[in-house]
C-alpha positions as CSV (number, residue, x, y, z in Angstrom):
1,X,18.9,147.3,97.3
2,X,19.3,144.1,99.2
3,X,19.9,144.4,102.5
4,X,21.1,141.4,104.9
5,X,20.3,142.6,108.3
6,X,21.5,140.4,111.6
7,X,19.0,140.0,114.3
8,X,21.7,139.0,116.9
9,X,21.2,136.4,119.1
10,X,18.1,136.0,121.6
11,X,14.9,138.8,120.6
12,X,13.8,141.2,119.2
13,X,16.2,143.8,121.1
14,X,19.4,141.8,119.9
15,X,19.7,143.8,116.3
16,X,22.3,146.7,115.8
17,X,20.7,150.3,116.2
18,X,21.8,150.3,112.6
19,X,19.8,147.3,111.9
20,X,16.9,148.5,113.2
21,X,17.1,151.9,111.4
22,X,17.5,149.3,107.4
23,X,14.9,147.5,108.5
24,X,12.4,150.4,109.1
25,X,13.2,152.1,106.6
26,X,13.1,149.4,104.0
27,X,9.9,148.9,101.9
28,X,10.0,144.8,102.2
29,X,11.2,142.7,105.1
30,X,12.0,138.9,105.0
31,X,13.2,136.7,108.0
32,X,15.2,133.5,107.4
33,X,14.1,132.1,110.6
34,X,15.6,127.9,110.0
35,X,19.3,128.3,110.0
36,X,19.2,130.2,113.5
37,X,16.4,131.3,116.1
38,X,16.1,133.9,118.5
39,X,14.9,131.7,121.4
40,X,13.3,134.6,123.3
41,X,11.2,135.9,120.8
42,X,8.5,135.2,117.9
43,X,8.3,136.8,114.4
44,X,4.7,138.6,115.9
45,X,7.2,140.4,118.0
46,X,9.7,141.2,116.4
47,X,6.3,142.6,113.9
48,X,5.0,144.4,116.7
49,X,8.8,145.8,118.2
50,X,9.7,147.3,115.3
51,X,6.4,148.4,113.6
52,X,6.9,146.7,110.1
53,X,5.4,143.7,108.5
54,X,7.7,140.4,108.0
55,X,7.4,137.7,105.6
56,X,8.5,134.7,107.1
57,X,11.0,132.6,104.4
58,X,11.1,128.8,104.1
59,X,14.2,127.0,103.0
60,X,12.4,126.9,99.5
61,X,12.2,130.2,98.9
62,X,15.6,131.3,100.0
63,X,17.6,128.5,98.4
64,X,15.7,127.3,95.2
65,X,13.1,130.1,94.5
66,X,14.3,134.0,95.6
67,X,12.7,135.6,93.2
68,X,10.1,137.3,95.3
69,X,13.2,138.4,97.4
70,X,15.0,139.7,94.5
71,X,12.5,141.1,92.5
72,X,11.3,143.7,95.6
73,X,15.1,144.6,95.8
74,X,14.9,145.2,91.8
75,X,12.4,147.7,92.7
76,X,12.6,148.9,96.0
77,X,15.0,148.3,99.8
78,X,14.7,145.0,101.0
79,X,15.6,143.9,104.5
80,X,16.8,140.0,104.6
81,X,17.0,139.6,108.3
82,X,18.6,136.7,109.8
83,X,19.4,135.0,113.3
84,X,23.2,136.2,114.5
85,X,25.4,137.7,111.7
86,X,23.8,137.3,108.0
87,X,26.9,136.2,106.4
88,X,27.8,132.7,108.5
89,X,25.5,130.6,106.3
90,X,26.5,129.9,102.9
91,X,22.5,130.4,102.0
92,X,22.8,133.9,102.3
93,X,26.4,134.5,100.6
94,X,24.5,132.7,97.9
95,X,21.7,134.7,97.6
96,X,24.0,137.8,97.6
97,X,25.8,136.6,94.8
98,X,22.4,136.2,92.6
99,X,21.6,139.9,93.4
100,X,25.0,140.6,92.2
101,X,24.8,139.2,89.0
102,X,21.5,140.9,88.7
103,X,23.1,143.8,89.2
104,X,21.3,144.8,92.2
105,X,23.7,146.8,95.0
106,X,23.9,144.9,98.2
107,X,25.1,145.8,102.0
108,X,25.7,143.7,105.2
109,X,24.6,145.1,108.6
110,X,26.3,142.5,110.6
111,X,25.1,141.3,114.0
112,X,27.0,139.7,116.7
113,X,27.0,135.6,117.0
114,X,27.0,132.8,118.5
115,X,30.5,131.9,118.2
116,X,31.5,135.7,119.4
117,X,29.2,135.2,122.6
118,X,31.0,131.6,123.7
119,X,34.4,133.5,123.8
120,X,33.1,136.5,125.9
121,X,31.1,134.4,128.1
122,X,33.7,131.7,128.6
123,X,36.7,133.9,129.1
124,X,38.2,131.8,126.1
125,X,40.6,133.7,123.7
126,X,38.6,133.8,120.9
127,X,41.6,133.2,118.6
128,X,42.8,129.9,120.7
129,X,39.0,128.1,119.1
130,X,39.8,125.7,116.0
131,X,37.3,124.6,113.8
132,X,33.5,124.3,115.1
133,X,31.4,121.7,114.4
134,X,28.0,120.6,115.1
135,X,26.5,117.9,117.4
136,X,23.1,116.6,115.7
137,X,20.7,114.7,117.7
138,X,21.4,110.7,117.6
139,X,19.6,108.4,114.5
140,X,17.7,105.3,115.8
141,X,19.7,103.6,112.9
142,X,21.4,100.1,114.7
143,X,24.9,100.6,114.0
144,X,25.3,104.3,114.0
145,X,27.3,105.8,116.5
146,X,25.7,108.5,118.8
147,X,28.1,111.0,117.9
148,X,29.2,110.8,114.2
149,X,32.9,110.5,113.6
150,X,33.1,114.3,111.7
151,X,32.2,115.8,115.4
152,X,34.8,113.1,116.8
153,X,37.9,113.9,114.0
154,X,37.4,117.7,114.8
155,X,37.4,117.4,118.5
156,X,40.2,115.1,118.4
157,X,42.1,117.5,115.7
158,X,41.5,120.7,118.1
159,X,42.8,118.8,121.6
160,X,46.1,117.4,119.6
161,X,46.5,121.5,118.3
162,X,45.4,122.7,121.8
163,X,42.3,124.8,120.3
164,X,39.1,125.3,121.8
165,X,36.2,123.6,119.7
166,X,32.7,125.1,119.3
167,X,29.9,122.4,119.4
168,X,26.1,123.6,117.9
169,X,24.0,121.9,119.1
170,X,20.8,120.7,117.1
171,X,17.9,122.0,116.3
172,X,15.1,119.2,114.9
173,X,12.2,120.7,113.2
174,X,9.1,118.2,112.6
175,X,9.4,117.1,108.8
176,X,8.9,119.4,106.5
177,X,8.5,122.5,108.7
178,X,11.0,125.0,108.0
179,X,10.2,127.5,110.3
180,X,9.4,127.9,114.2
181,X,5.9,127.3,114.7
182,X,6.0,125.0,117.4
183,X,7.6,121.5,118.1
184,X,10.9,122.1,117.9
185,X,13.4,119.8,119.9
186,X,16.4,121.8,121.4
187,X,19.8,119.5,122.1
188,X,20.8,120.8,125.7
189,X,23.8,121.3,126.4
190,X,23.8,118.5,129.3
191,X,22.3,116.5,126.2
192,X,25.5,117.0,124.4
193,X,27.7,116.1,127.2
194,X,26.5,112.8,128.2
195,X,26.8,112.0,124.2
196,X,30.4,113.2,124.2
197,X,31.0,111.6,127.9
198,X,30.9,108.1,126.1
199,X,34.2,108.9,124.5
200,X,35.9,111.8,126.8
201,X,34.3,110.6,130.0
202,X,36.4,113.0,132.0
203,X,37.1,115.9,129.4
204,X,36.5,119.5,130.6
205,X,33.1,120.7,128.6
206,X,31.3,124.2,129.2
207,X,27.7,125.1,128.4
208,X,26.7,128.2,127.1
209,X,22.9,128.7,127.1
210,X,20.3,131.4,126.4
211,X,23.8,133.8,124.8
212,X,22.5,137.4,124.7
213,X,19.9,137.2,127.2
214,X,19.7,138.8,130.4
215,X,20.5,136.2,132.3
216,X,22.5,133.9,130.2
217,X,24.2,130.6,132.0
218,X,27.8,129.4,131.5
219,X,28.7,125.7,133.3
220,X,31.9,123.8,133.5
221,X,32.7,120.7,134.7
222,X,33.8,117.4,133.2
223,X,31.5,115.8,130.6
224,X,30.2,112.9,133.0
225,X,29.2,115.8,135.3
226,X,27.7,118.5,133.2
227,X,25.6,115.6,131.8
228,X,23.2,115.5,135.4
229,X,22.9,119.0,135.0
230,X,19.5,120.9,134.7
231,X,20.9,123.9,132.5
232,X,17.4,125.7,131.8
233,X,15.6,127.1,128.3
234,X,17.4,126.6,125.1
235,X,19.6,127.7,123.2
236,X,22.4,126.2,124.4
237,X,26.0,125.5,123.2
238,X,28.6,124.1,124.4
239,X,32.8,123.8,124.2
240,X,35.3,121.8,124.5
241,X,38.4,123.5,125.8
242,X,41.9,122.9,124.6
243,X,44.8,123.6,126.2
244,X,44.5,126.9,128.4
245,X,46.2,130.3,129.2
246,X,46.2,130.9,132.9
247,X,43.6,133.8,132.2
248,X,41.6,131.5,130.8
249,X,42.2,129.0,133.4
250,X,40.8,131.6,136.0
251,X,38.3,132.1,133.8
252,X,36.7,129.1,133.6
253,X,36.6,128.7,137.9
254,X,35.3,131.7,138.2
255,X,33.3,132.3,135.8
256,X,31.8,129.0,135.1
257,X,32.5,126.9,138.6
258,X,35.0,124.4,136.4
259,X,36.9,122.1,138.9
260,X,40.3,123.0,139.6
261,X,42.0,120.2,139.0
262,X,40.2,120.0,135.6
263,X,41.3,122.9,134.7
264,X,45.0,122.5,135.8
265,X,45.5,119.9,133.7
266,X,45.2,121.8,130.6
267,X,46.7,125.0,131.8
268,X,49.9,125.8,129.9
């Protein structure tokens, strides 16, 4: 049995009850720590919270060379545990469809993400967002732009529809590290909106950082704005609101501080 066991989103508290239960009572664990983190924690502790040993996983070994993965779940309960939901990456769909056609049974514990926590934070409909996309950290290439013209052509789509757009932010591991051990650079969300400010100067953006925490942090203002602002520990996301229901609307000014008349401008 192959398990694929969501970790949430911020430590080692985040996972399901039910995910904690697969994963202790599984006789291997793996973590697939580069796709996502959990910001407020470290695989020691997650070791130490939930009393079972961990093998860390490099991109290598999840994507070109499972076999260690798959032959424990041949023999034995295997926990794959992953940041947020184990199913948004297209990694681990792929490695459930090898144990599949090994015959080996699979299951999905699922665990909430990112893209659930903007949307309950926010106030945002969750069904108003259009496609996400992700912001990566500018290329000292002369000539490139700062903010590549996929992120622009999906932002641009979702205004002209009136949806929402999620924005990841990036995550920039020194070269060939593949797992959390120090030196990461975090994009901040303040980061992001001084990059997007060069084309939507005045456009409505609002941060999301440290999702599933205690204290998590959700700012709106316009792009130039949010760009000065000190927003605190990673991870942060941020959105790009489209047109807005008045619930929304209120959402955002009370929730988040958005100006009024930034907001009443895209309230339907």
């Amino acid at each position: 049995m192959l398990a694929f066991v969501g970790l949430g989103l911020y430590d080692e508290r985040s996972i399901t009850l039910e995910g904690r239960e697969v994963l202790q009572a599984a006789d291997r664990a793996f973590a697939e720590l580069y796709t996502s983190r959990l910001a407020g924690t470290t695989l020691d502790e997650l070791e130490a919270f939930h009393g079972v040993d961990i093998q860390r996983c490099d991109r290598a070994l999840v994507e070109r060379e499972p076999e260690p993965i798959l032959s424990a779940a041949d023999s034995g309960t295997v926990a794959f545990l992953t940041g947020g939901d184990p199913m948004v990456s297209t990694t681990h769909v792929d490695l459930r469809l090898r144990a599949h056609e090994r015959g080996i049974d699979t299951r999905v514990v699922h665990g909430t993400t990112a893209a659930a926590a903007a949307a309950s934070l926010t106030g945002l409909q969750n069904y108003r967002f259009g496609k996400a996309t992700t912001l990566p950290f500018p290329r000292a290439v002369p000539g490139d732009r700062a903010v590549p013209g996929s992120v622009v052509d999906t932002i641009e789509d979702n205004r002209d529809r009136g949806l929402h757009t999620l924005v990841y932010l990036d995550i920039k591991t020194p070269e060939g590290q593949y797992e959390p051990e120090g030196g990461e650079q975090f994009m901040t969300a303040s980061r992001a909106a001084g990059l997007l400010a060069e084309g939507w100067e005045d456009a409505l953006a609002v941060a999301v950082c440290r999702a599933g925490s205690e204290s998590p942090l959700v700012a709106a203002d316009r792009c130039s704005a949010l760009a000065g602002r000190s927003l605190g520990d990673p991870l942060h996301l941020l959105v790009v609101p489209g047109r807005l229901h008045h619930l929304e609307a209120e959402a955002l000014v009370e929730l988040a501080g958005a100006p009024a008349d930034a907001v009443e401008a895209l309230t339907e």
